[in-house]
N, C-alpha and C positions, 0 to 999 in steps of 0.2 A: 504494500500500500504506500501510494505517494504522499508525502509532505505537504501539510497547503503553505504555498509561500503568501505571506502579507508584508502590504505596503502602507506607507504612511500617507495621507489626506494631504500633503506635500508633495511625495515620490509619484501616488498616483494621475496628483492635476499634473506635474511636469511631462508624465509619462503621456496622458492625454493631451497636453499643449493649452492647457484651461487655465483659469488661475484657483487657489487656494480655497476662495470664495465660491467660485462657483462649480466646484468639485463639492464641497459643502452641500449648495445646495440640491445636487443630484442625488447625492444620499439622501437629503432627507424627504426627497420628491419618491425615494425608490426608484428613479432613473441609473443608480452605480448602485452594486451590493455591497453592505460593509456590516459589518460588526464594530459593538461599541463597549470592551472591555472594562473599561473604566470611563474618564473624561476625554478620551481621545480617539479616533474613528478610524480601523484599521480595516484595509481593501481588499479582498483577495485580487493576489496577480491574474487569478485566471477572470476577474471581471474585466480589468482593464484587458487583457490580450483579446478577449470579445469585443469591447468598444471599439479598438482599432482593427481588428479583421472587416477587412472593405467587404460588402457584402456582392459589390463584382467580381466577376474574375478578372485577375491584374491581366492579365494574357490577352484582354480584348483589344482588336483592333479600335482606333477614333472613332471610326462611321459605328461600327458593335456598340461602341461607349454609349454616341451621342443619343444610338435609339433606346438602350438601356437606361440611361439617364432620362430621357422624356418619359418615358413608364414611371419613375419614381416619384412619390409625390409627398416627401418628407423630406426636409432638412439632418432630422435625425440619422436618414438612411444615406446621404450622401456624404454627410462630415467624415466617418473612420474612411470613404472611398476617398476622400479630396487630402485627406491626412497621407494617406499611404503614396497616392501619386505626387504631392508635395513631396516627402523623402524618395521617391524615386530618383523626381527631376532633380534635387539638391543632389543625390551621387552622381549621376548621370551628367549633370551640367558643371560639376567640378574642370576648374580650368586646364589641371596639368592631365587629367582624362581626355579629355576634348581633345588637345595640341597632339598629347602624343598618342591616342588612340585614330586618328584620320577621321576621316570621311563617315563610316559607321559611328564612329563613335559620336561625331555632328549630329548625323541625323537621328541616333537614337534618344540623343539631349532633345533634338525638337520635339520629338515623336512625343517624349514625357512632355514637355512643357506642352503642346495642342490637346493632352489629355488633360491636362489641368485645367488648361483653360475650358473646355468641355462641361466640365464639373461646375466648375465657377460661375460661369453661364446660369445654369441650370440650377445652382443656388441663388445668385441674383434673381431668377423669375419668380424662384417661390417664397422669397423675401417678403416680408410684410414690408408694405409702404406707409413709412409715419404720419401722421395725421396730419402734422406741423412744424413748420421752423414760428421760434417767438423772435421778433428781431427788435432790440429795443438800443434808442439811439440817445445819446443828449440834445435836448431842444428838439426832437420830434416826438410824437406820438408814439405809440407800442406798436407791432402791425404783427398780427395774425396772418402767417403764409401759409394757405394751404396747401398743402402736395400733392389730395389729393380729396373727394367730394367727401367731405364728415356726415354723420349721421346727425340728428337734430339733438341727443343726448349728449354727443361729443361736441358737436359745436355750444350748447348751452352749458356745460362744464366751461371751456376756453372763454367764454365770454363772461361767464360768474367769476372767474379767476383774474381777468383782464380785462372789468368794465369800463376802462378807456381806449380798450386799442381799436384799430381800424382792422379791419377783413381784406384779405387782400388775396387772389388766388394766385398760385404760384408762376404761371403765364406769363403776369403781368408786371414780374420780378426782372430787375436783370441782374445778375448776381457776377459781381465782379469779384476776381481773386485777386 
C-alpha cells in the first residue's frame, strides 16, 4: 500500500499557479480536497496532480484543439489544459532549445504557442463581461461605463451606490492609454 503524500495550502496554490488565498478558498468551496488536522489545511498531492491533468489529450493537433475546445463550456475544464500547454510552450520556446535544436525545434515552439493561444481564445469567450468600469475624475462628475446592457437590479445597485454619476455606455468612451 502506497503512502499518501501531502502538501501544504502554500506548496499546493504554487503547485496550481493560484495564490495562497485562493487555494483557501477552493477548499473551503470543496473545489480542492484537503484535510484539516489541526489549524492548518493539508492537500493530498494526488488532488493537485488531478487539477493539473488537462483533460485533452496533449497529443492533439490545433485544428483537434480548437474543435475540442469549442465543445467545452467551462472555464474550470480549460485552466489545468491552458496550464499544461503554458509549460509546454515555456520548455519548448527556451532560447538555447530553439538556436540549437533548428528548424523543428522552431516550429515545435510555434506549434505550443498556436495551442495556447487556442485555449486562451476560448477562455476569453467564456469570460464573464463586467458590468462596469466607475471612472471618477477631479472637477468632473462620477461616470458609470457600461460594458455591457445591466439588468434593472444591477443598474439600481450602481446608481444607489453612485447617486451622482452620469450613465455612460461604453461606445461612447474613448479610452486612451
Amino acid at each position: 500500500m502506497q503512502k499518501q503524500e501531502w502538501l501544504t495550502l502554500r506548496q499546493a496554490a504554487d503547485a496550481l499557479g493560484i495564490s495562497e488565498v485562493s487555494a483557501r478558498r477552493w477548499v473551503k468551496s470543496g473545489k480542492l480536497a484537503a484535510a484539516q488536522p489541526g489549524r492548518k489545511y493539508l492537500i493530498p498531492a494526488s488532488a493537485v496532480e488531478e487539477m493539473l491533468s488537462p483533460k485533452a489529450p496533449p497529443d492533439l493537433d490545433a485544428a483537434d484543439l480548437e474543435d475540442w475546445a469549442a465543445e467545452v463550456d467551462t472555464l474550470d475544464e480549460l485552466r489545468p489544459v491552458r496550464r499544461a500547454l503554458w509549460l509546454q510552450w515555456r520548455e519548448l520556446a527556451d532560447y538555447a532549445r530553439v538556436v540549437g535544436g533548428g528548424e523543428r525545434a522552431l516550429a515545435d515552439a510555434l506549434e505550443a504557442g498556436e495551442k495556447r493561444e487556442i485555449i486562451d481564445k476560448r477562455m476569453m469567450e467564456l469570460a464573464p463581461t463586467p458590468l462596469a468600469t466607475i471612472a471618477m475624475q477631479l472637477d468632473e462628475p462620477t461616470r458609470i461605463i457600461y460594458l455591457r446592457d445591466p439588468t434593472d437590479d444591477e443598474r439600481a445597485r450602481l446608481i444607489a451606490e453612485y447617486p451622482d454619476a452620469v450613465e455612460v455606455e461604453a461606445q461612447q468612451v474613448a479610452f486612451a492609454y
